[in-house]
MARGUTOR-989916 format. One record per residue (C-alpha): x, y, z. Coordinates in steps of 0.05 Angstrom, whole numbers, plus 5000, padded with zeros to 4 digits. Last residue first. Layout:
MARGUTOR-989916
XYZ
...
//
This chain:
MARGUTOR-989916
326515868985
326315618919
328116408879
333816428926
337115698904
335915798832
338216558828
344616308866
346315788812
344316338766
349116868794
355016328796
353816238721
354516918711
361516998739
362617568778
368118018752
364218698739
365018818808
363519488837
365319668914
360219718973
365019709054
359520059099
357519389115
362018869098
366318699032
359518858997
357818688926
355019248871
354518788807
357318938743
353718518685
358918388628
356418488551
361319098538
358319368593
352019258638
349619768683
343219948633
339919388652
338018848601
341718338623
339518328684
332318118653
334017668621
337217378685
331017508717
327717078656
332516548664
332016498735
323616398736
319616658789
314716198822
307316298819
303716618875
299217088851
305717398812
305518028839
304517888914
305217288933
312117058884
314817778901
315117738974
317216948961
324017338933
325217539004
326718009049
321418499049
319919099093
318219159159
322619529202
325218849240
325118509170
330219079145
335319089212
334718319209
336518149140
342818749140
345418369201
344217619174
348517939121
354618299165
354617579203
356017139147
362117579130
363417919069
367717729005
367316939018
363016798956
356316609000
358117299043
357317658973
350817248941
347917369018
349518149015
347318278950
340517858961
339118289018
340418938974
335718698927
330118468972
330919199002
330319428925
324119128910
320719378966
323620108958
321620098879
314719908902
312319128892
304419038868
304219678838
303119528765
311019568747
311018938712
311618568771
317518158733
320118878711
320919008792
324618408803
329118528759
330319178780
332018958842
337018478828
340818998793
338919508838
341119218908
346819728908
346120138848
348320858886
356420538879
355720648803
357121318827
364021218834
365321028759
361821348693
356021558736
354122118694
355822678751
361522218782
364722638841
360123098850
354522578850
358122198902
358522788952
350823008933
348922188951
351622249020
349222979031
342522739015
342122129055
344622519115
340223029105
334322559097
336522209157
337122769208
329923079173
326222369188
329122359261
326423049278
321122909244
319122409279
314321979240
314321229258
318121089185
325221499211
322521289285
324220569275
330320749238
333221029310
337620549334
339920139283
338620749233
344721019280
349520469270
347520469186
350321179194
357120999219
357420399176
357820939116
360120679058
356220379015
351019969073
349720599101
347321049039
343220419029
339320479092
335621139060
334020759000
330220249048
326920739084
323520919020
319620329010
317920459080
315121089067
311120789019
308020349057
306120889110
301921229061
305221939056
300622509089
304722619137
311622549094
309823239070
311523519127
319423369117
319423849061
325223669011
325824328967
331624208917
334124778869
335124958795
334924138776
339823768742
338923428671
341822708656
337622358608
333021878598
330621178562
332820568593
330520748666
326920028684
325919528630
324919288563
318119528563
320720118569
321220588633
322721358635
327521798649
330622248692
338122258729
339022988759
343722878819
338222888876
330322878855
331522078863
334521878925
333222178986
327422658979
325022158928
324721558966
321721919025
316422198978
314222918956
319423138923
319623828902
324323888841
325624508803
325024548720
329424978669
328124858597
331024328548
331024238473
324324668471
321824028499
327023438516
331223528583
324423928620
319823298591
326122838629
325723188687
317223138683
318822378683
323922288737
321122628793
314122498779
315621798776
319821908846
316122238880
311122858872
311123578848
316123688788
316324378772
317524718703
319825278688
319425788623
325326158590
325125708537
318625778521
311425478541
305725538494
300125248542
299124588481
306624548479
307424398555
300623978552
303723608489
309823468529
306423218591
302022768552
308022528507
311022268574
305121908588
304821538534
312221448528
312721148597
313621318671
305921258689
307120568699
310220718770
303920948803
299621458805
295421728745
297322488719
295323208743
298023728697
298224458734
299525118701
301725658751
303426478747
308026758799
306027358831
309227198906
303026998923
300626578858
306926028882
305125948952
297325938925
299125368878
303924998930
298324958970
292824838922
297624208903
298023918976
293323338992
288723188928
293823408878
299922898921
295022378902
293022478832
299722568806
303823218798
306623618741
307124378754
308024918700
310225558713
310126328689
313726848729
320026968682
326726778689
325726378744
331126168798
331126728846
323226698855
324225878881
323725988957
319426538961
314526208917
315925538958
313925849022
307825349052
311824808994
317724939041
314324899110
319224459143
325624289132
331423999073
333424519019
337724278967
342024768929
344724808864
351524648820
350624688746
356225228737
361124648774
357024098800
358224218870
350524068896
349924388960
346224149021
342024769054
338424569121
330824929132
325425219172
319925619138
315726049174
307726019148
305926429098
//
């Protein structure tokens, strides 16, 4: 076993609070790692067919070391594997290898991983212990911390889930090696958006070093993962099941997600893309209603085109739709769908400037569609 070198976030959730580990090495040691959190030495891993080819034996002979017992479940990549189909696949495999109660399970791979073997851990035997090991930037930062998991309808994104936290966290930085580098780029963009709430501080420094956060410093890439993660762990403590604060997390993700169900989740526009166009179009639709300054949103535009990611709708229009235009009514459709919407009002994360996210449910709809019409033209 190779030496493992790790930060420890914590989690204050009360008797549900855990640990986050953010180094190197952790999958090399993750049977040391996650020993003091099973109640008996039997496991079942869910991964996807990339992160198998790359690192599962790895985590499998970490895990058979220290005398723990592994089942693995290998599933399609991509974002439409979060569905029912797939989710009864991981439950009848569970049932199938007579799992119990006392049993783990380990999610082993991003975000869809993340988020649909979370929710099988929620569900079967009326809920079971599981441990995330996220294999993504996105999912270091984003979505294996504060226990949201679900699955997509087609109705849109995250409808059906629950909340359920994880036993422990192992982010391993050298897994990003191996990540494709437009994915880590989709997952840049979460990392920004821990800035742009409420921490100008921190959007300063991706300024200066975001270039090396997707050029593969690890140095760089652990600095920003731990500040991502203790960002999002403060918020989560505050607002578990995102009832207030928490709602802060959606910047860019109402948009977003409606871009994202117009793709139709078939891998033409990652989460991270979809959401950097999101956040963008937060910013302009705030500095365009006088609550931010024109500056702070030609900022936010620059820093993301200068990394690479989208900025624009026509990102969308090229890519997923072979070049037809979106429609606002559908998008709005869409919108209203999402689960952030309230007694029939949409809330929207705006900005007052960067670093300076609050919630809105107060923005008219009709003003949204007028902008809709003039983004979706450019």
């Amino acid at each position: 076993m190779s030496k493992e070198i790790f930060k420890r976030l914590t989690v204050d959730l009360g008797d549900r609070s855990y640990d986050i580990l953010v180094g190197e090495n952790l999958v090399t040691n993750a049977g040391k790692l996650v020993q003091p959190f099973l109640k008996q030495q039997r496991t079942f891993i869910i991964t996807d067919e990339n992160v198998a080819k790359h690192h599962l034996a790895t985590l499998e002979d970490a895990l058979s070391f220290e005398g723990i017992t592994s089942k693995s479940l290998i599933l399609p990549y991509g974002e439409q594997t979060k569905s029912f189909g797939q989710l009864e696949k991981v439950i009848d495999f569970l049932l199938e290898n007579k799992i119990d109660r006392k049993s783990t399970l380990i999610a082993f791979g991003g975000g869809v991983i993340g988020d649909l073997a979370g929710f099988a851990a929620a569900t079967v035997m009326r809920g079971i212990d599981f441990i995330q090991i996220p294999t993504t930037l996105l999912s270091q930062v984003d979505s294996s911390v504060g226990g949201k998991t679900g699955i997509n309808t087609s109705r849109g994104k995250n409808l059906v889930g629950s909340f359920h936290q994880p036993q422990i966290v192992l982010a391993d930085i050298g897994l990003l090696q191996t990540l494709p580098h437009r994915e880590l780029l989709a997952g840049y963009a979460e990392v920004v958006k821990y800035g742009l709430i409420n921490n100008p501080n921190f959007f300063a420094w991706l300024e200066d070093n975001g270039a090396q956060v997707v050029g593969g410093s690890h140095q760089i890439q652990t600095q920003a993962v731990l500040t991502s993660c203790k960002a999002k762990a403060d918020i989560v403590a505050l607002d578990e099941r995102e009832s207030g604060a928490r709602g802060l997390l959606n910047l860019g993700h109402t948009f977003g997600h409606a871009l994202e169900a117009e793709a139709r989740y078939n891998g033409s526009l990652l989460h991270g893309e979809a959401i950097s166009i999101g956040m963008v179009m937060a910013h302009d639709l705030s500095a365009e209603l006088g609550l931010c300054h024109v500056k702070d949103a030609q900022i936010v535009r620059a820093h993301f085109q200068k990394i690479g990611l989208p900025i624009e709708t026509s990102f969308v229009s090229s890519n997923a739709l072979g070049g037809k235009k979106l429609e606002v009514s559908r998008l709005m459709d869409h919108m209203s769908r999402d689960k952030k919407v309230s007694d029939g009002r949409l809330t929207f994360v705006m900005t007052k400037g960067i670093g300076q996210a609050y919630l809105d449910n107060a923005v008219d709809i009709t003003t949204v569609s007028e902008f809709l019409e003039r983004t979706v033209t450019k």
